[in-house]
N, C-alpha and C positions, 0 to 999 in steps of 0.2 A: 429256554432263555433263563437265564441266573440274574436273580433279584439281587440287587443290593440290600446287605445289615440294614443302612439307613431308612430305605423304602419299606421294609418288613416294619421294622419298628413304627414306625409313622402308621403303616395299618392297623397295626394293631392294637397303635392309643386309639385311633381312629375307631376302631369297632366296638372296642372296652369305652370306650367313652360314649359313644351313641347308644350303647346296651346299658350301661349305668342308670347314665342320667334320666334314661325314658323308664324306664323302673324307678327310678326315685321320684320324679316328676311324676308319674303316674299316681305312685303312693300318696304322695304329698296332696298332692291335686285331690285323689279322691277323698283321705281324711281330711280333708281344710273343707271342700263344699260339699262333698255327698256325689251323686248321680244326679246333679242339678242341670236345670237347663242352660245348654252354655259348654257341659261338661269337656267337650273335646274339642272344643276351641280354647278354653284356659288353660288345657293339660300343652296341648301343641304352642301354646303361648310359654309356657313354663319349660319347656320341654327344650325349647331352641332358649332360653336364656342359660338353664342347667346345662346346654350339651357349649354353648362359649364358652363358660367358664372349666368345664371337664375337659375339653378338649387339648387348653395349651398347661393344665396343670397336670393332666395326664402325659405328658410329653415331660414332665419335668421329675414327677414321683414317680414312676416308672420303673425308671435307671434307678434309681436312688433305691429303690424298694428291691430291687434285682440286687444293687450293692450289699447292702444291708444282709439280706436273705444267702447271698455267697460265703459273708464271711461269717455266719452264725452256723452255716450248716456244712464249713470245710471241713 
């Protein structure tokens, strides 16, 4: 079965965006409190606000970043 452009792209902010942001949430989370009690309920807390916001901006810088990177390296 042949995937649509559209539905590939959309995975793959999708994947890049949930892989990001739980490494940056992660980071963040652990230099901001430590290995404190709590720990993995504020990262999972932080982690779904990082992945809203990555989500529809990764759908936008994407393209734009693939633009940019075509016409520097034609």
């Amino acid at each position: 079965m042949r995937r649509s452009r559209r539905a590939a792209h959309v995975v793959f902010v999708l994947l890049t965006a949930l892989l990001l942001s739980g490494v940056i949430a992660f980071t963040l989370t652990f230099v901001r409190s430590g290995y404190a009690p709590g720990f993995f309920t504020i990262f999972l807390r932080q982690w779904t606000i990082a992945f809203i916001a990555a989500f529809p901006a990764g759908l936008v810088v994407i393209p734009a970043a693939r633009a940019v990177a075509d016409v520097v390296f034609k």
